[in-house]
C-alpha positions as CSV (number, residue, x, y, z in Angstrom):
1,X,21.7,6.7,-22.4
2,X,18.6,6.3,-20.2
3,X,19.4,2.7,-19.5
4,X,23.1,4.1,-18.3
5,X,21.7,6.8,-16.1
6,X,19.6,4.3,-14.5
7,X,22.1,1.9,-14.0
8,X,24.2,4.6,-12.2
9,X,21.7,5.8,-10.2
10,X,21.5,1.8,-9.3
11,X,24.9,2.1,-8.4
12,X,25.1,5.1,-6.2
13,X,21.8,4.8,-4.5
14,X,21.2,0.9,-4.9
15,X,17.3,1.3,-5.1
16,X,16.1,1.8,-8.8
17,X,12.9,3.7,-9.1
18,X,9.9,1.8,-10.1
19,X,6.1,2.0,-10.2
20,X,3.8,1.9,-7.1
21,X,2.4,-1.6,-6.9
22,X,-1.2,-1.1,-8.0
23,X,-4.2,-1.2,-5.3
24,X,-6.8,-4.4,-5.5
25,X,-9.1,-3.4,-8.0
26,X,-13.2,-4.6,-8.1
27,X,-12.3,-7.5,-10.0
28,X,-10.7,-8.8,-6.7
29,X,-14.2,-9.7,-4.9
30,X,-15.3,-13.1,-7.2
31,X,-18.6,-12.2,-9.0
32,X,-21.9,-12.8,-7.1
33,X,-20.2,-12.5,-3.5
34,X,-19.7,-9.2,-1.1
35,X,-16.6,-8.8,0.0
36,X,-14.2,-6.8,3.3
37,X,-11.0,-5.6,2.8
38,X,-8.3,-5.0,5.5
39,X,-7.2,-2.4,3.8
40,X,-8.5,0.9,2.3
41,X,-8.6,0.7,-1.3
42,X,-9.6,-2.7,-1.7
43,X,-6.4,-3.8,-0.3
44,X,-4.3,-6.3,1.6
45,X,-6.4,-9.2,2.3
46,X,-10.5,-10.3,1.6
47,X,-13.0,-11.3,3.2
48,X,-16.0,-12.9,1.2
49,X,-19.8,-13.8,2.1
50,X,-22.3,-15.6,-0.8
51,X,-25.3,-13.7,0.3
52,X,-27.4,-16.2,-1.5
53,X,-25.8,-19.3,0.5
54,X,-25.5,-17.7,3.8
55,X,-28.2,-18.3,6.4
56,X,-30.4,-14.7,6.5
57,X,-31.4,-13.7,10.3
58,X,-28.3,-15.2,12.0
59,X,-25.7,-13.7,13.5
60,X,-22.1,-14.4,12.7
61,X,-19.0,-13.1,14.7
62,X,-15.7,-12.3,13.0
63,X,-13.7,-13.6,15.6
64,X,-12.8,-17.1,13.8
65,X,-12.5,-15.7,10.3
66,X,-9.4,-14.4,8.6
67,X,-8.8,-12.3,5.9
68,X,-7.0,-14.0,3.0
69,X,-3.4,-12.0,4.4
70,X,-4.0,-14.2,7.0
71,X,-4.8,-11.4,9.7
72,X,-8.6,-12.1,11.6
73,X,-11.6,-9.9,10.7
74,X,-13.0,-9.1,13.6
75,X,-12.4,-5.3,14.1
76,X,-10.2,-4.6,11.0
77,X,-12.3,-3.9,8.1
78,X,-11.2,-0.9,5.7
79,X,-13.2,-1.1,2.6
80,X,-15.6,-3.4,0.9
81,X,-17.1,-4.0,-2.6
82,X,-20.3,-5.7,-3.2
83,X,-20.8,-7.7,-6.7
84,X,-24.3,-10.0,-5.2
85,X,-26.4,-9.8,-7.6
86,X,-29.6,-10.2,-5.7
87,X,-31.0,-6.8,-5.1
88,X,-33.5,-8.9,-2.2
89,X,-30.2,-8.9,0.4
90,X,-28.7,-6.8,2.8
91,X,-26.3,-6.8,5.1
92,X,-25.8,-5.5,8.4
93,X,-22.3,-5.0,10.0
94,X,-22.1,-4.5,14.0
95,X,-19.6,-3.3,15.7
96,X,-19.4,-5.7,18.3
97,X,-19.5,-9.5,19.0
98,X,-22.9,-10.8,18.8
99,X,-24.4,-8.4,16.6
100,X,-24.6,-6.1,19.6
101,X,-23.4,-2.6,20.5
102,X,-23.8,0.9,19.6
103,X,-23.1,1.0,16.0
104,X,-24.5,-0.5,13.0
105,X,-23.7,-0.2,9.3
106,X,-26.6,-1.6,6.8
107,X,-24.8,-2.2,3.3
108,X,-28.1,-3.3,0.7
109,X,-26.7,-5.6,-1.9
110,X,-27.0,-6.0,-5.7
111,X,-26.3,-2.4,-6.4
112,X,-22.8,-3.1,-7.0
113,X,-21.4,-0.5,-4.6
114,X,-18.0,-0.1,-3.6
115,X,-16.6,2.0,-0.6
116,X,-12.9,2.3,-0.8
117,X,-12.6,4.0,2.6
118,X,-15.0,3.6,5.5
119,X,-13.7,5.6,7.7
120,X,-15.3,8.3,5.1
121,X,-18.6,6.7,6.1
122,X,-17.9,6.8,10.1
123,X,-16.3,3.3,9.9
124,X,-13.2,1.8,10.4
125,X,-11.6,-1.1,11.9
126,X,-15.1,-1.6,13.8
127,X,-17.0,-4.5,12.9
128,X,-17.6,-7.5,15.7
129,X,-20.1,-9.0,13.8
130,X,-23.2,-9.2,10.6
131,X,-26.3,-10.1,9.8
132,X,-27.2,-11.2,6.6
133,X,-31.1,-9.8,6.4
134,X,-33.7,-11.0,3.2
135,X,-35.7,-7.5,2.0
C-alpha cells in the first residue's frame, strides 16, 4: 500500500521524496593531512596540505590551487578538519595574498580539530594565503 501511495504521489507531483544527501564527514580529509572545505560542513570540494612535507616558514598563496569541485581556493574556504598527526605544526591562514593583511587565523595541528563553520570563528570565504609554521 506504501509502495502504491508513493507511486501516486510520483505521478501527481513527479518528484518522489527521498533523503537529504549526507554532508562530507571527517573521514573525507585522508589521514595525516589538514584539510579546507568550500563548503560548511565539510562540504563540496577539499583542499589538502601534508604538514609534514610542506616547506615550514614559506608562504603559499591560494590563487593557483583548486578545490577538488574544481572551484580555486583563494578566498572561499568554509570549514576545515585537521587529521596531522604531528602536534609540532601549525598553521597560519591570511587573509590576503602574500601572507599579508589584516587578519590571521592560527589553526595548531595534531589535535584533530574540526570546525564545521568558520564564519562561527570570524571566518569565511577569507583566506589569500598560509604559512605552515614548526612549534
Amino acid at each position: 500500500m506504501l509502495i502504491s501511495a508513493a507511486a501516486l504521489l510520483t505521478i501527481m507531483t513527479g518528484t518522489l521524496v527521498s533523503a537529504t544527501p549526507a554532508q562530507a564527514a571527517a573521514a573525507d580529509c585522508p589521514s595525516g593531512l589538514f584539510c579546507l572545505f568550500h563548503h560548511i560542513n565539510w562540504g563540496a570540494g577539499r583542499w589538502q596540505i601534508n604538514p609534514a612535507t610542506t616547506s615550514k616558514n614559506v608562504c603559499w598563496n591560494y590563487a593557483n590551487s583548486t578545490f577538488t569541485d574544481g572551484y580555486v581556493v583563494d578566498n572561499a574556504s568554509a570549514s576545515y578538519i585537521d587529521k596531522s598527526p604531528s602536534k609540532s605544526y601549525g598553521i597560519i591562514l591570511y587573509d590576503r595574498n602574500d601572507c599579508t593583511g589584516t587578519g590571521s587565523y592560527s589553526i595548531p595541528l595534531g589535535f584533530g580539530t574540526n570546525v564545521p563553520n568558520l564564519s562561527t570563528e570570524g571566518y569565511y570565504r577569507a583566506f589569500g594565503s598560509y604559512k605552515l609554521v614548526q612549534y
